[in-house]
Residue, then its C-alpha position, 0 to 999 in steps of 0.5 A: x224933418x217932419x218928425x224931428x219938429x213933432x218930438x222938439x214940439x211935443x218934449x220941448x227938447x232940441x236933439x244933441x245929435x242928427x244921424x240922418x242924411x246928409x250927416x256923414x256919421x251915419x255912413x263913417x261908423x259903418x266904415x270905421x267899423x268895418x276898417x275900410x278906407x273912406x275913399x274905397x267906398x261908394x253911396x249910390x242914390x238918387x237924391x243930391x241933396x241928400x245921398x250926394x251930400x252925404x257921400x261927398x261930406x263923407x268922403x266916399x264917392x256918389x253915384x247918382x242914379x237917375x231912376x229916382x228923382x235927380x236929372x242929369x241936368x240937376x247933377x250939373x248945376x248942383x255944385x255937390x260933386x258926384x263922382x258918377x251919374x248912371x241911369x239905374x241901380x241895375x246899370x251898375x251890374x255886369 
């Protein structure tokens, strides 16, 4: 956002495109061009607003990681579904 306003600011032209989470171009390219469904994939992050929106405004499944700066109860009250809540990346391995 910081950014954004700097080069609005100095060029005095607004962007025709944002590809930054949560926008869920930046994630549905990827997967069109790999030609896998949507509902086969996963974002895994530790922001809701951001990394949660964006799998849910993709529809991919979120796993939100607490080792970041969401809380369960953050994951709770925060309306954006999340289709898993894990303490950690390496919680995730076998």
């Amino acid at each position: 956002g910081a950014y954004l306003s700097l080069f609005e600011t100095t060029t005095g032209v607004s962007p025709v495109k944002i590809c930054g989470k949560p926008n869920p171009s930046m994630i549905l390219g990827v997967i069109e061009e790999l030609g896998i469904d949507p509902k086969r994939c996963a974002m895994v992050g530790d922001r809701i607003y951001t990394d949660m929106a964006m799998a849910e405004a993709s529809g991919v499944h979120g796993i939100l990681v607490l080792s970041g700066e969401a809380t369960a109860d953050d994951a709770l009250s925060s309306g954006v579904h999340i289709s898993m809540v894990v303490p950690s990346v390496d919680s995730l391995c076998i």
